[in-house]
N, C-alpha and C positions, 0 to 999 in steps of 0.2 A: 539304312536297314530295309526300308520299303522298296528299294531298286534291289538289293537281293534275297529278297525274296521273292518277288516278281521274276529275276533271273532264276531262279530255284526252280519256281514253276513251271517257266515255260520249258523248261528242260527237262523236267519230269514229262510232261506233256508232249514233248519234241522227241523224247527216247522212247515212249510208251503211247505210238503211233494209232495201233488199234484202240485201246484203252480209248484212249483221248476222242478218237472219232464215234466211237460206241456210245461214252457219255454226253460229245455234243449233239448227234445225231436223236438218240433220244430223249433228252431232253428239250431240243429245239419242236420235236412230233407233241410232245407233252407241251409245252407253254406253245403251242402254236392251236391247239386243239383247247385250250383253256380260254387261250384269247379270242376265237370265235366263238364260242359258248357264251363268253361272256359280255361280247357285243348284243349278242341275241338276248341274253337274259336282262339286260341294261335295257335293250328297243323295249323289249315286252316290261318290264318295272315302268319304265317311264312313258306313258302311255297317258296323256291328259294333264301329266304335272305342269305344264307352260301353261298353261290358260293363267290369267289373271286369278285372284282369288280362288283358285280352285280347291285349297282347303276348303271352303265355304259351298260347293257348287254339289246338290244332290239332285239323283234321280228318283221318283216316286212309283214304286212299279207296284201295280196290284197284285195281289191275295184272294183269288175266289177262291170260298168254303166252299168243300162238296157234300151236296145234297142228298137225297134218295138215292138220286137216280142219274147225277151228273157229279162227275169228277171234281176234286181241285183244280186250279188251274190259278200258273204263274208265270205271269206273261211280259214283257219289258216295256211295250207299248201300253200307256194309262186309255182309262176311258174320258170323253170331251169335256166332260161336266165337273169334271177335278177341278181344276185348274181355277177358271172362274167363281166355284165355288170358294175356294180357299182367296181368293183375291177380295172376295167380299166380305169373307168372313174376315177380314184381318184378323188371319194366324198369327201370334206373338212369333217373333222369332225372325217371320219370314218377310227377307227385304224386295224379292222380287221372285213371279213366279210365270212359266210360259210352258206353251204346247210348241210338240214340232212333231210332222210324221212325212209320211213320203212315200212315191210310186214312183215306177218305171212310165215316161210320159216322151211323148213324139213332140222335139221342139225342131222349128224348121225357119231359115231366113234366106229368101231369095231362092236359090236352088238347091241350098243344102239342107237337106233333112238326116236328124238321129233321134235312136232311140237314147233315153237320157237315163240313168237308174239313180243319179243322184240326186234327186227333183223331191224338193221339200216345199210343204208349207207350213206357218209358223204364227204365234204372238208375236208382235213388237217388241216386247218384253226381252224376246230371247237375247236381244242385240246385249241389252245391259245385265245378261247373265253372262254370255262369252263375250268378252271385249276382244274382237278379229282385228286385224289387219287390214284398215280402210285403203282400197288405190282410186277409191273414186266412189263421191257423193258421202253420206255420213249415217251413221245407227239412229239415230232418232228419227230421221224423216223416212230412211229407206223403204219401209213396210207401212207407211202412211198412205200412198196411191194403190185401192182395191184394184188396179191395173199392174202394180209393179212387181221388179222380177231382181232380186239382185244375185248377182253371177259370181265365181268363182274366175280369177286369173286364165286359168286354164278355158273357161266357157267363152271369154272374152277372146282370145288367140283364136278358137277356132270358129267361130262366127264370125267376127267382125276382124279378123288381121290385125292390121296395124291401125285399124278403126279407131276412134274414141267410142265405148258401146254407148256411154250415159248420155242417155235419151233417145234412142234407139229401140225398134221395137225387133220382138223375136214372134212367132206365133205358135199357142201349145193348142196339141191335138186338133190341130187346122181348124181351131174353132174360136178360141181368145187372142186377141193381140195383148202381148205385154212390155209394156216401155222400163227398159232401164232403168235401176234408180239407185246404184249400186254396186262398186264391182270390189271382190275381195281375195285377199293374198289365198291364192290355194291352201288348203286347212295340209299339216303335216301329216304323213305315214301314222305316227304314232299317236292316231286321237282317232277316240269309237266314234265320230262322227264324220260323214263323208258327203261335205255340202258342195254342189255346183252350181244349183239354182234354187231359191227359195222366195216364195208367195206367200202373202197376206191370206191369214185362216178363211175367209170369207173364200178364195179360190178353193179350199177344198171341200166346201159344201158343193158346188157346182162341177167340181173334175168326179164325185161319191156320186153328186146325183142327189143327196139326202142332205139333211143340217143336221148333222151330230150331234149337236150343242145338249140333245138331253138325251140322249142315248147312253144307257149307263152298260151295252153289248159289245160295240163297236171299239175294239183296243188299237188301234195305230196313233194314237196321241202321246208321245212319251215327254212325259211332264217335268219339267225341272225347276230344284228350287234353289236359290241364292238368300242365304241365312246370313242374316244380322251378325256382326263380332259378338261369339259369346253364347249365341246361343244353342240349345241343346237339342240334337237332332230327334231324338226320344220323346221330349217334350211336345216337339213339334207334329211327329206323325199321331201322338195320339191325338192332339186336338182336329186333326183333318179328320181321322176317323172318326171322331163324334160331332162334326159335322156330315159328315158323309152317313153313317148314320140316321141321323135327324134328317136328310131330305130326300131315305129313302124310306121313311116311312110313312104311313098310309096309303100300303101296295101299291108305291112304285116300284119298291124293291122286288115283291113279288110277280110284277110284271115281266120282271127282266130275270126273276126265276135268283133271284138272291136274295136270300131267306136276312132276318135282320141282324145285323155284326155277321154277316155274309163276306164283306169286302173288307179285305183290309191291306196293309201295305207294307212295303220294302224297301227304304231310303238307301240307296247304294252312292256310297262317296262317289264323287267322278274320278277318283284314279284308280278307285278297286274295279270300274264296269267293266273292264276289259278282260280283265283275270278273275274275278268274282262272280260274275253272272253270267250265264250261261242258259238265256231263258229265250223262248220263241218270242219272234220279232225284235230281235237285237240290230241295229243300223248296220253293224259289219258282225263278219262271225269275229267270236268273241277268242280272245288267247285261254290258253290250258294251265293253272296255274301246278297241276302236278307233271305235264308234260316240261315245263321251266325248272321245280324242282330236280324232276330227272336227272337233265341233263347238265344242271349244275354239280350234282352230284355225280355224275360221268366226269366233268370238265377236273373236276378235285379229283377224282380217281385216276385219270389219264395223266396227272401231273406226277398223282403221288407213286404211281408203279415206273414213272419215269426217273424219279430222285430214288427210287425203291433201285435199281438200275446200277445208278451213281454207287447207290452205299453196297451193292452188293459188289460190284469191283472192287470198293475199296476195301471191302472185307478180305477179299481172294488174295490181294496185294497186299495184307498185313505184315506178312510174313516178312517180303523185299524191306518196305518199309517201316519196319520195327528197328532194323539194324541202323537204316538213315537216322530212327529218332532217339537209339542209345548211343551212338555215336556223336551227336551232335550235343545230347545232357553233359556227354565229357568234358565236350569241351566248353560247355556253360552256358547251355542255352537252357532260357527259362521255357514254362508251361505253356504261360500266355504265350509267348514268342509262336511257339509250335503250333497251336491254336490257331493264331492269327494266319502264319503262313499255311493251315492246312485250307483253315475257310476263304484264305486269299484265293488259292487254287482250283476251290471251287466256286468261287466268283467267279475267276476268267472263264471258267468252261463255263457258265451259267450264262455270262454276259455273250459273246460266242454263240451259247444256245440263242438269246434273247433276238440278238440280230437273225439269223437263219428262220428263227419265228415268226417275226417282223415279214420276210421277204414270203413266208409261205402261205402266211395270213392275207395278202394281198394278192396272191395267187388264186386262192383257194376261195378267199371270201364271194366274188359272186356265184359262184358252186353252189356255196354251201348258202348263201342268201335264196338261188332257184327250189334248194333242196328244201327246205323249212317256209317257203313262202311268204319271206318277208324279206322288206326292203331293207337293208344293212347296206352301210356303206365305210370306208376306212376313214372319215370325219370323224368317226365316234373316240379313235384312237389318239384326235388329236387333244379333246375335250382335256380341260385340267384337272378333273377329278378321276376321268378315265386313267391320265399318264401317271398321276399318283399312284394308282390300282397296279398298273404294270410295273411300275417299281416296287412296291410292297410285294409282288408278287415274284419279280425276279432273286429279292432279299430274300422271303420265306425260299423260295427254289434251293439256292445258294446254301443256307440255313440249314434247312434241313438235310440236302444232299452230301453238306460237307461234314454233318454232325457226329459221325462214326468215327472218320481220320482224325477231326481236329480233337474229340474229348476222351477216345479210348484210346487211341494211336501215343498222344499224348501225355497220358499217364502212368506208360510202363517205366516199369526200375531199370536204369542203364547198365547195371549188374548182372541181373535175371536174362534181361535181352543179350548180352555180349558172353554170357557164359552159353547159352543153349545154341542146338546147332539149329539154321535155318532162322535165325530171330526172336524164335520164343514165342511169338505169336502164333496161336492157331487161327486166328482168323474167323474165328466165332463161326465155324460150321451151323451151327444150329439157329442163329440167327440170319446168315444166307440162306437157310433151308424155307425159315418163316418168311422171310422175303419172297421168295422165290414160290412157294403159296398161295400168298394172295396175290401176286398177281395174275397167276393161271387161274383162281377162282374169280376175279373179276373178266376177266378176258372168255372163261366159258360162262358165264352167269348173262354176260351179254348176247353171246353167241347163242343161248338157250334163248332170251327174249330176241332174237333177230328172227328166228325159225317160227315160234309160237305166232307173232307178226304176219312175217308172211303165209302161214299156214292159213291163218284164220282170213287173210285179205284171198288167197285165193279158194277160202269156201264161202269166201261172200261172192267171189266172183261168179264163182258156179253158181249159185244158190238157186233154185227153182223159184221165180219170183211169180210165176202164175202167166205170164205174159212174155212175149217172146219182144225184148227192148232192141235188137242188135237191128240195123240197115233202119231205123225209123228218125223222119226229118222233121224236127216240129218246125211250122213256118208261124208264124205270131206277127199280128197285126197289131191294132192302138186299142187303150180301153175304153174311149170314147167312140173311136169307129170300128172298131170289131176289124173285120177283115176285108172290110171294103167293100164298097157296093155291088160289087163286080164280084162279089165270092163265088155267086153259086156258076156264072159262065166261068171262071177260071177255073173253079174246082172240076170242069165237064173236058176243060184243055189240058188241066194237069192229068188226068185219067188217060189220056188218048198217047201220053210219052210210053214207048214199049215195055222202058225199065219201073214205072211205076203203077204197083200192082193193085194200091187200096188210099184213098184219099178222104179222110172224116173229121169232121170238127172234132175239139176236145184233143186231148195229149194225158197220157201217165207220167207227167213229170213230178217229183216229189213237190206237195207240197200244195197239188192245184184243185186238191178239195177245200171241202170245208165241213167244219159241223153243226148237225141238226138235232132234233128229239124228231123220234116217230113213233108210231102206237099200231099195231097189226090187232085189224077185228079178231075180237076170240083172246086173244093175250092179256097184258098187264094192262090196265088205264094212266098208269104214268106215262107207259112208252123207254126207252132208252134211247141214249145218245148214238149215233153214228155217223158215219164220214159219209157225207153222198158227192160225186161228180155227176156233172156237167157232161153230155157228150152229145156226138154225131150217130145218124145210122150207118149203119157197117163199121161201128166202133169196133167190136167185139173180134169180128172178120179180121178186121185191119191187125190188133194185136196178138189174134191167136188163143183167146181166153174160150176157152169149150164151156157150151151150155148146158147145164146138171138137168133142168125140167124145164121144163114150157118153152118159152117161143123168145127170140129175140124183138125188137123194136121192127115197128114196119111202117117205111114212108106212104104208105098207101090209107093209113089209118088215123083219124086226124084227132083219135080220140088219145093215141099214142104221143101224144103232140101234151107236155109240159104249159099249162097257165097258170102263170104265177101271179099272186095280189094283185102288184103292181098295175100289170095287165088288166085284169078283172077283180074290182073290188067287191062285185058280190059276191056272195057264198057260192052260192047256185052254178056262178061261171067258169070259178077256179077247177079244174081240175089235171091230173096227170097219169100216167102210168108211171111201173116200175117193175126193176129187174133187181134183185137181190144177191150178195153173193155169201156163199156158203156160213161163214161167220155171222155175215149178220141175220139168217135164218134161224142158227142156235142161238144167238142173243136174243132172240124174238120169242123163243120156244118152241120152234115146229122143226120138224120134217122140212125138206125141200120139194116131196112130193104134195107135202100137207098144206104148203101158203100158196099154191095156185089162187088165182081167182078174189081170193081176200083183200078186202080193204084196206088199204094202207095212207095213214095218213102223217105226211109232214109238217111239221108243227112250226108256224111265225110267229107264238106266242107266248111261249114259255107255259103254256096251260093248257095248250090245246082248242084256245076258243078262237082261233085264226088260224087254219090248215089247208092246205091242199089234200084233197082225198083224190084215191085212183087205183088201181087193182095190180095185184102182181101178176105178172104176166109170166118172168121169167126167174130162174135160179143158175146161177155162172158159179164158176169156180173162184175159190180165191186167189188176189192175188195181193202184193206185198208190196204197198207206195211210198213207203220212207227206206230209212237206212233200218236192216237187222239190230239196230242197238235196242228197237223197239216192238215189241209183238205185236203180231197180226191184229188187223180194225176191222169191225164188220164196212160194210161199205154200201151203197143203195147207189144204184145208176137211173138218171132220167133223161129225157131231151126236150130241151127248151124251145117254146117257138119261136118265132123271129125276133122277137125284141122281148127283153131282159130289164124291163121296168121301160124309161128312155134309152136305153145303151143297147147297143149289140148284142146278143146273148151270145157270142163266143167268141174270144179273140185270139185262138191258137187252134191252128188246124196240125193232121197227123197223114205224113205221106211215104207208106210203105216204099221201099226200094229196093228191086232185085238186079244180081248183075253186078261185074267188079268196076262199071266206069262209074261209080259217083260221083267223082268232078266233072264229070261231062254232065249226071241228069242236073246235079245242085245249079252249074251254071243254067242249064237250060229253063229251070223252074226260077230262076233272077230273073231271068228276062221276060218270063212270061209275068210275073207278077208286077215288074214296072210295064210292062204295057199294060196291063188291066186295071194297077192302082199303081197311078200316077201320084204324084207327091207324098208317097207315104215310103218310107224305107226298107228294103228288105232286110229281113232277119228272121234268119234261123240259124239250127244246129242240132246236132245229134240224140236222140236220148238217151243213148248211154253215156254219153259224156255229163249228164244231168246226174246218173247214178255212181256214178265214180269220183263225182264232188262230193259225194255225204261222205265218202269215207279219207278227206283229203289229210285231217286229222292222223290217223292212222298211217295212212300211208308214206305221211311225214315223218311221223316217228322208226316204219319200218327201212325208211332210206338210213335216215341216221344211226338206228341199232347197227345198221349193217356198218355202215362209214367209220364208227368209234368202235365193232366189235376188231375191224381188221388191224383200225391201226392202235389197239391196246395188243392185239397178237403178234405184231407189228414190232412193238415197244417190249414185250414180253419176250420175244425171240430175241432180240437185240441183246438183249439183258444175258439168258442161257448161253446166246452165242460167248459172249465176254467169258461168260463163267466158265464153261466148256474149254474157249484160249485155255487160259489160267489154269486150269486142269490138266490141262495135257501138257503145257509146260513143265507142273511142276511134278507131272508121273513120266515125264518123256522119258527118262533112265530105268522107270518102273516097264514098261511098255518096250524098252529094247530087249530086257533080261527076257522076260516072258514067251517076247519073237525068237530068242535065240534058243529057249527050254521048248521051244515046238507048239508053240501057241500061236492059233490061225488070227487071222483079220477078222472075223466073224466075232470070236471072244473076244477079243479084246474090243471092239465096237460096241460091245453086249455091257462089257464092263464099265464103259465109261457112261453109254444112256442109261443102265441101271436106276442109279441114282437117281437123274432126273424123272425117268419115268415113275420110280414110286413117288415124286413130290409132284406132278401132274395127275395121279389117280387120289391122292391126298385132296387134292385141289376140288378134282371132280366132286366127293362126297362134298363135300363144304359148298360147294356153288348151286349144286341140285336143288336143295330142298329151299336156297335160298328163291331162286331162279321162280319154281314152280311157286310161292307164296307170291310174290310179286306180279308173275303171269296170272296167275288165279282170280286176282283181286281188278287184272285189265281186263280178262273177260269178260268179268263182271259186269262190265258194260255193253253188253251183246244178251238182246236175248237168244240167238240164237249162234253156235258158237263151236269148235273143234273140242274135242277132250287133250287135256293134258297126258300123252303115252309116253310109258318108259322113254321108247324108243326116240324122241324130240330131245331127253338131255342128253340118251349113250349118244347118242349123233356128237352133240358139242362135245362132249368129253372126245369122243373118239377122234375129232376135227384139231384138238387143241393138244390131244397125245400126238397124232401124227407131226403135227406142223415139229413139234418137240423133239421129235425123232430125228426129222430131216436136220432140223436145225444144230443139236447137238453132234447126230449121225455124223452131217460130212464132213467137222473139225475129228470128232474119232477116224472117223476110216484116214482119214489124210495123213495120221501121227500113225493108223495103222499099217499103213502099205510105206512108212518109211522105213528106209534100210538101218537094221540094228545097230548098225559098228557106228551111225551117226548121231542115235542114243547113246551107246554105252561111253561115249565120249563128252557128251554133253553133262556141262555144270554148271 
């Protein structure tokens, strides 16, 4: 019985040539667009689940209260004093606990020098929180030598070759030698942490310059705890808090300007940090856990207008095959029977699809791995929980594509069908209609989010951000040597290349302030919080930022010259000037004519009894140093003198560039900067390319809107196309009579997109308003942002009638421009 029905099939399949390819074809697009999705959705779920114990394994992220006069603030990186604190207090619960935090640091052996960004230092501790992948030396002694370094697989290749490293030295920021003591399996793609070298805590007091250790300011410590079987993670954060508590008080809390139950915390599981938090100073940027929803819910939607497809053929085809299944009850065939061979049928086509999917998924997949900026690979397809997925998912396909034929087809009376002319069946118009619905509503709902995307990516692009970013080359030097002894002659020989117009310490990269309190004579006595940089003279010049009042910075004036503590620990000695920009005037209270001259003091205190004081000299415009997701900072600009406590005070210089050869000045400024700093690395890069990373987010999502808007229109036309066949097939005798009674090509084309075109305007309503809630709530995250206009969904609507037109249009015109007598002859 199972060979004929299979014979049944394929012959059904073999006679009904378009049909067949219509339904493999889109469904292969559909389960091929699922199983990428869900590669991605699988990388991003499983994200820290391999570590050992990592049910057990939390992060501790602080909670600052906001104050007066300073904000909340929720950060991923702990402050130094956690950690130890809680190890001494023996916290119930907690079986082990460690710091780790990390900089960009110049490691160098022999002749090769780089810059490193994955350069950690750590507790000992850490090793028996993540149990890694030992290839050399062991977790207990690794972080025991205040000298040691232990490497990543990857650090080990490119330093030492085919070297053995262990015990081998490396030297960081041409100032420490560090021996070997440790080398480990590269950590995987899918884990928030991204180690290649990591130090004993004791090296980051001395790379800081400071000892953190009682610093309750300083956040790059991000604390991890390893809990006991059993115990309750709730339990555990409050008792840290009441010690954290207790030893801040008798103002030290106040010192550090956190008032008492000021601080509190955030135990984040380590498989939710990736998708769950999304806080400044996260190890790597963090996944989007509604950007994953999305597009799972794309992945289900792309399947199901593709089985939507399937059943809408089968519907059109009712008619044909009513007669096959009263004919065949005559002769005694049961229900089941019919069922089985209808869902047989649609198996083969499913399974068909499955393969074509397979091949296009493998195609596709590095695409679509560049396009979402993650690493995927077709490994994942082999995994056994994965292959179980694809089968469950090929059976639902099957399922429900074939659910029309095999349970309505099925159940007609063999009576009713062999008395009526044409089968009996109508073929449920009205549910080919709802078919045929949602899919144009999901296919424009997308195309409305593809547009709203890109609309809003290119008024970020345009965006007036106060400073002119395009042609500017940040060159970056070490954070222990600055920019090299040799700065200020190189910076006199960079000047002298034709194509480069403006060379100054300091950069507008996102990210390269930091914040302060400051207090303007005449104003509040609290002061307010604001963002200050760090800069050179002819900053201002170099960027293009116009001066609202007073006077720019002048090297001639030494009183314009930044001392900070560090430098001068007396009162008396500290002093600086300052340039303000518009914002943080009105945070202040004044006029930009009215704070000339006025006392301005930046606060090292929390209280104001350790300040820099210095006058305003100047008022700039504002300009805009992160991503638009966030509104305008006020900002305060000063310049540093030569040294920055012990360290360099700048380690990123900014070198305008006019003129279309930049790979001729970029090389020329390489070589000038290894002859002037010899054993340090060059490195630079663009600063736009620094602002078109904040939005990579986005602009992953607007690739993919586009990728799944086409091929759901794709999958959609597919489908009308079918319908459209089946149409004119079964009016081809309608459509000869009508050519012959003097009816042009025009009407009768008119006649047949009708139809379709009122269930594509149907569609439109239904997708608009869904489209625009959905859009509304992504804005959301912009504070500065496009208006949602009419004119963004007529577009998708109009985009998704047109393709409908063409698509139904050229099977009409084709039945239309054929000769009558080969209608009126057809049956």
């Amino acid at each position: 019985m199972f060979a004929s029905y299979l014979k049944i099939a394929l012959g059904n399949l073999k006679n009904h040539k378009l049909y067949a390819a219509i339904n493999v074809l889109g469904l292969a697009v559909g389960l091929a667009c699922c199983l990428l999705i869900s590669i991605f959705v699988r990388h991003e779920l499983g994200y820290d689940r391999d570590f050992q114990n990592a049910e057990r394994i939390y992060r501790l992220s602080p909670d600052f209260a906001a104050s007066a006069d300073v904000a909340e603030r929720h950060v991923a990186g702990n402050v130094a004093p956690v950690a130890p604190l809680i190890r001494a207090g023996g916290v119930e619960g907690v079986s082990e606990v460690a710091r780790i935090g990390g900089m960009q640091a110049m490691i160098a052996r022999e002749n090769l020098a780089f810059y490193e960004d994955n350069f950690y230092w750590a507790d000992p501790e850490i090793f028996r929180i993540f149990h890694l992948d030992w290839l050399r030396g062991n977790a207990d002694a690794a972080l025991q030598r205040p000298d040691g370094v232990v490497i990543s697989a990857r650090m080990a290749r490119k330093y030492f070759g085919n070297e053995d490293p262990l015990g081998q030295t490396l030297q960081l920021e041409s100032t420490w030698q560090l021996t070997v003591t440790g080398v480990i399996a590269d950590l995987p793609p899918d884990s928030h942490l991204a180690i290649d070298l990591i130090v004993p805590m004791d090296m980051a007091w001395k790379l800081l310059e400071f000892d953190y250790g009682n610093n309750w300011a300083y956040t790059n410590f991000h604390t991890y705890l390893l809990l006991e079987p059993g115990a309750a993670i709730e339990a555990v954060v409050a008792d840290v808090e009441g010690l954290v508590d207790a030893a801040l008080a008798g103002g030290i809390g106040q010192r550090f300007g956190i008032a008492p139950g000021g601080l509190g915390f955030t135990a984040h599981p380590l498989a939710d940090i990736h998708l769950y938090s999304n806080r400044p100073g996260e190890f790597r940027p963090p996944g989007n856990l509604d950007f994953v929803l999305t597009f799972s819910v794309i992945a289900a939607g792309l399947l199901f207008i593709a089985c939507i497809n399937f059943m809408n053929l089968a519907t059109a085809r009712a008619s044909r095959r009513a007669r096959e299944v009263g004919m065949r009850k005559v002769v005694g065939a049961q229900r089941h029977a019919l069922i089985g061979q209808f869902l047989g049928e649609s198996s083969l086509v499913t399974l068909a699809a499955l393969a074509l999917a397979l091949v296009l998924v493998e195609l596709l997949l590095p695409v679509f791995s560049s396009a979402i900026g993650s690493e995927l690979d077709m490994a994942t397809l082999k995994a056994p929980g994965f292959i179980a997925f694809i089968a469950g998912i090929a059976f639902l396909t099957a399922l429900v594509a074939g659910s029309y034929p095999a349970f309505y087809l099925s159940g007609l009376e063999p009576v009713r069908v062999l008395r009526l002319q044409g089968g009996g069946a109508s073929g449920k118009p009205h549910l080919r209609n709802l078919l045929v619905i949602v899919q144009f509503t999901l296919a424009i709902a997308l195309l409305a989010a593809t547009s709203v995307v890109w609309l809003q990516m290119r008024y970020v692009r345009n965006f007036d951000l106060g400073f002119d970013k395009e042609q500017v080359l940040l060159l970056a030097g070490s954070q222990q040597n600055g920019l090299g002894p040799n700065w200020n002659v190189l910076k006199q020989t960079l000047r002298e290349y034709p194509g480069i117009t403006h060379v100054t310490e300091g950069g507008m990269q996102p990210g390269s302030e930091t914040t302060w309190r400051v207090r303007l004579e005449g104003g509040s006595p609290q002061g307010v919080a604001v963002l200050t940089k760090r800069i050179g003279f002819d900053f201002f010049a170099t960027y293009g930022i116009p001066l609202i009042a007073g006077r720019d910075f002048d090297a001639s004036l030494a009183s314009d010259v930044f001392v900070p503590p560090a430098n001068a620990p007396e009162a008396g000695a500290r002093r600086g000037a300052y340039v303000l920009s518009e914002a943080a005037v009105r945070a202040l209270g004044f006029a930009p004519e009215d704070v000339l001259g006025h006392r301005l003091d930046l606060d090292f205190s929390s209280d104001f009894s350790f300040t820099v004081p210095g006058p305003v000299i100047g008022v700039v415009a504002d300009v805009y140093l992160d991503s638009l997701h966030s509104p305008l900072q006020p900002l305060v600009y000063f310049v540093p003198g030569p040294l920055w406590g012990e360290s360099p005070s700048m380690h990123v210089a900014s070198l305008r560039i006019e003129g279309a050869q930049l790979a001729a000045a970029v090389d020329w400024i390489g070589e000038r900067w290894r002859e002037f700093t010899p054993g340090m690395p060059v490195l630079h890069h663009f600063l736009d390319a620094d602002f078109d990373a904040l939005y990579q987010t986005e602009e992953r999502q607007g690739r993919l809107f586009t990728f799944f808007a086409v091929l759901t229109i794709v999958i959609a036309c597919l489908g009308i196309f079918g319908l459209a066949s089946f149409t004119v097939e079964r009016r081809f005798r309608e459509i000869g009579v009508r050519k012959v009674m003097g009816g042009s090509a025009w009407s009768i084309v008119w006649l047949l997109t009708n139809d379709f075109s009122r269930l594509v305007l149907i569609a439109n309503v239904i997708a608009w308003p869904l489209a625009y809630v959905a859009m509304r709530h992504w804005l959301d995250n912009f504070a500065y942002r496009i208006d949602l206009t009419p004119m963004i969904f007529l577009g998708s609507g109009l985009i998704a009638l047109c393709v409908a037109w063409v698509t139904v249009g050229g099977t009409a015109a084709k039945a239309a421009n054929a000769k009558p007598v080969l209608a009126l002859r057809y049956e």
